[in-house]
N, C-alpha and C positions, 0 to 999 in steps of 0.2 A: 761274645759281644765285648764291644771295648770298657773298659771298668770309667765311670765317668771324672777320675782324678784326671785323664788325659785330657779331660777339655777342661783342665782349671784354669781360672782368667787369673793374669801374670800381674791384676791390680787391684785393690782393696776397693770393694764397692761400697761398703759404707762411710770411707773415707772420702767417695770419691762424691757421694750426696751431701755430706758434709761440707766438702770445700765449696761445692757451689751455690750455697746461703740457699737451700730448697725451703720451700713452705711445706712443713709437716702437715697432714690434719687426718684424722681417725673419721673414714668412710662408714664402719660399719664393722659390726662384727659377723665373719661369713659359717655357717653352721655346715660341717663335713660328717655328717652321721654315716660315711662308708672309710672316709680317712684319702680317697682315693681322688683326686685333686686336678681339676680340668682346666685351664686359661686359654680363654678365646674367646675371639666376637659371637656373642651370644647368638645372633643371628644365625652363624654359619658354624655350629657348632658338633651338627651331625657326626660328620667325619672325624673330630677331633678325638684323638684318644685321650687318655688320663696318662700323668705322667707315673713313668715307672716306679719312682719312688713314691712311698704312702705315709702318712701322718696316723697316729694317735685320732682316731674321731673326737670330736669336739667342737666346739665354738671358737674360733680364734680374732684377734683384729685386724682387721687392715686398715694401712695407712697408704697415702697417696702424698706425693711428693711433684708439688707445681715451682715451677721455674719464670720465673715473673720476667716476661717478654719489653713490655712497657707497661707506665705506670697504672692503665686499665686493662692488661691483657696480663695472664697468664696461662700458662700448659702445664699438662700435665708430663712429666716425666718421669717417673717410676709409681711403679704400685707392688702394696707389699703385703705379703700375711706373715704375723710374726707368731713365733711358736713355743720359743724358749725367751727367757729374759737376757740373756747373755748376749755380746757382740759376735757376731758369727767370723772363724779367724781365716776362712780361704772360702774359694767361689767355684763353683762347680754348674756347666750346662746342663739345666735339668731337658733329660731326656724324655719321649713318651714311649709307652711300652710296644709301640706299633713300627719302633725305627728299629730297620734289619742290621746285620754283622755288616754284611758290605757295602751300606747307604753309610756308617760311620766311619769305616775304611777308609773312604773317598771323600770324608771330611780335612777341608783346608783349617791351618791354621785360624786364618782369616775366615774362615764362614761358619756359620751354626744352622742348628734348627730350632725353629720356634712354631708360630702363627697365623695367621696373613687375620688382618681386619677389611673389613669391604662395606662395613655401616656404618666404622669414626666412632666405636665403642668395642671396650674390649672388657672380661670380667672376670670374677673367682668365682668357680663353683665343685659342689663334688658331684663326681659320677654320677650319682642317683639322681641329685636336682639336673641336671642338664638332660638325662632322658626326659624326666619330668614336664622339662621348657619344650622339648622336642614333640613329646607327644600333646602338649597345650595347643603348640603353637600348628602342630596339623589337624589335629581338627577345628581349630577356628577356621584355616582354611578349606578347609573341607565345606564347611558348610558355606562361606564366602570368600573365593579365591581371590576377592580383591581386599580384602581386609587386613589392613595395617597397624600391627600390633604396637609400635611405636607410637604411631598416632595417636590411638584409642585409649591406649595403657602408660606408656611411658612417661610419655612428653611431660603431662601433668605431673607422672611422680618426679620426676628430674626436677622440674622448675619447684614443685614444694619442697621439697628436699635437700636441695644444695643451690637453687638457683637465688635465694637472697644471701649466700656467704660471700663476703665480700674480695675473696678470691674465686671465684667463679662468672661465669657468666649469666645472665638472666636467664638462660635455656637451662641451667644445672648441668654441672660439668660430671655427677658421682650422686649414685643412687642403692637405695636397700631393697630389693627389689625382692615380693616371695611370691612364687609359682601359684600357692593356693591358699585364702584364709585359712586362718587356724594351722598351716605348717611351717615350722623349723626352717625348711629349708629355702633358702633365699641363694640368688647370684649378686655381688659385687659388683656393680656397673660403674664405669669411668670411661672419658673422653679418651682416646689414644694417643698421646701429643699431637702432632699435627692433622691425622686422622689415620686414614687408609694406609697400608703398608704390611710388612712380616714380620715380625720381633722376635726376638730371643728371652727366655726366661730362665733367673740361675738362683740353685742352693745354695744359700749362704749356709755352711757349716760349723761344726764347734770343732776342734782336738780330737774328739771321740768318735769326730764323722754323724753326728747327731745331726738333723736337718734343725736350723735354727730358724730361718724364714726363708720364703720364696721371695723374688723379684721380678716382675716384670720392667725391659728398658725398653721405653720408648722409640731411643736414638735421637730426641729433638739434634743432636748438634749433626746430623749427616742427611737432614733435611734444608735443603737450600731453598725457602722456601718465601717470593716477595710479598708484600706489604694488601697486592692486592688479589693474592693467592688464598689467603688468609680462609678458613670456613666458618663461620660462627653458627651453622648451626650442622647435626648430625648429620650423614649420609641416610634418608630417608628410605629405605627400602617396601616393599611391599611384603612384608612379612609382618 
C-alpha cells in the first residue's frame, strides 16, 4: 500500500482557513474510547470504514470553521478534531483501512477519497459509537419502518443547541449528539457546506508525523451553487 506522504497537499491548510477570515467556534468535545476515528453522514454510515490511522483514546475538541456567505447566511466549511496543541507543519489524505493497493494506484493527482453525504449532515465519531448509531437506529426501525430519527430526535437538539448562535441558522447548523443516556460516547454533527456531496478528509501532521488534527473540507468554493438553490433546511431522510 502506498505510504500516505504521496498524497500530501502541495498547500498549508491551516493557512489556508486563516487567510479566509473563517468563524472558529468549538462544537463539542467528541469522546473516541477505541482511538479509531469514523467521518460521515451519520445516516449512511454502515459501510463507512475507520480511518487507517488511529488516535490516543480520549476526549478531544472540535472546531467548526463557517464562511459567511452574506450578512445572515453562513456555511460551514471545515470541521476539525484537534489533538495536539501545536500547528500541524504538512497535510496528508487520511485514508480508511478499507482502500485497496490498486484503488490507490489509480489515484489522480487531482482526485481523492473521502465520504459522500446524502442527509446535508456530516460528523465525528469513533468506531464503537457509530455501530452503536447503527445498531439504535435499526431497531427503531424495526419496530417502525417509518420512523424518522431526525425528526423525532434531532431536530429539536440542533435547534437547542446551536440554532440561537448567531452564526447559525434557526434549524442548528452543529450538535452534541450521544447514542444513549448516561454514555460517553456521542457523534459530532454539523451541516456539510452546501449539503449533499463527497469530501475528502486530511492529517494535519507535526515533524515527527504525529497526527495533530483531522479536517474535514467541505469544498464550498467548487460548488456553483444560485441564490435560489440555496437549502435551509437538512435533507430529511427516513431514518
Amino acid at each position: 500500500m502506498k505510504n500516505n506522504n504521496e498524497f500530501e497537499l502541495s498547500f498549508d491548510l491551516t493557512e489556508d482557513i486563516k487567510d479566509r477570515g473563517l468563524i472558529e467556534i468549538h462544537a463539542g468535545d467528541v469522546n473516541l474510547p477505541t482511538g479509531r476515528i469514523v467521518a460521515s453522514d451519520p445516516f449512511f454510515s454502515a459501510e463507512q470504514a475507520a480511518f487507517s490511522r488511529s488516535v490516543v483514546p480520549d476526549k478531544y475538541p472540535v472546531f467548526i470553521y463557517l464562511e459567511q456567505i452574506d450578512k445572515l447566511h453562513n456555511r460551514i466549511a471545515y470541521a476539525k478534531i484537534k489533538f495536539r496543541p501545536e500547528p500541524a507543519s504538512r497535510w496528508v489524505l487520511a485514508l480508511t483501512e478499507d482502500i485497496t493497493e490498486e484503488e490507490l494506484k489509480d489515484l489522480d493527482e487531482d482526485e481523492f477519497y473521502g465520504f459522500p453525504v446524502s442527509s446535508g449532515l456530516a460528523g465525528f465519531m469513533d468506531e464503537e459509537t457509530n455501530e452503536e448509531f447503527i445498531n439504535k437506529l435499526d431497531a427503531l426501525q424495526e419496530k417502525d419502518p417509518e420512523y424518522n430519527y431526525y425528526d423525532e430526535v434531532l431536530a429539536e437538539e440542533f435547534r437547542q443547541y446551536s440554532g440561537k448562535n448567531n452564526f447559525s441558522r434557526e434549524l442548528g447548523d452543529w450538535n452534541d449528539h450521544h447514542i444513549n443516556a448516561g454514555s460517553d460516547n456521542n457523534i459530532i454533527m454539523f451541516a456539510s457546506g452546501w449539503g449533499d456531496g463527497y469530501y475528502p478528509s486530511y492529517w494535519g501532521l507535526n515533524q515527527n508525523g504525529d497526527a495533530v488534527e483531522l479536517v474535514i473540507d467541505f469544498l464550498l468554493d467548487d460548488f456553483d451553487t444560485g441564490e435560489g438553490e440555496v437549502k435551509d433546511e437538512f435533507e430529511d431522510e427516513n431514518v
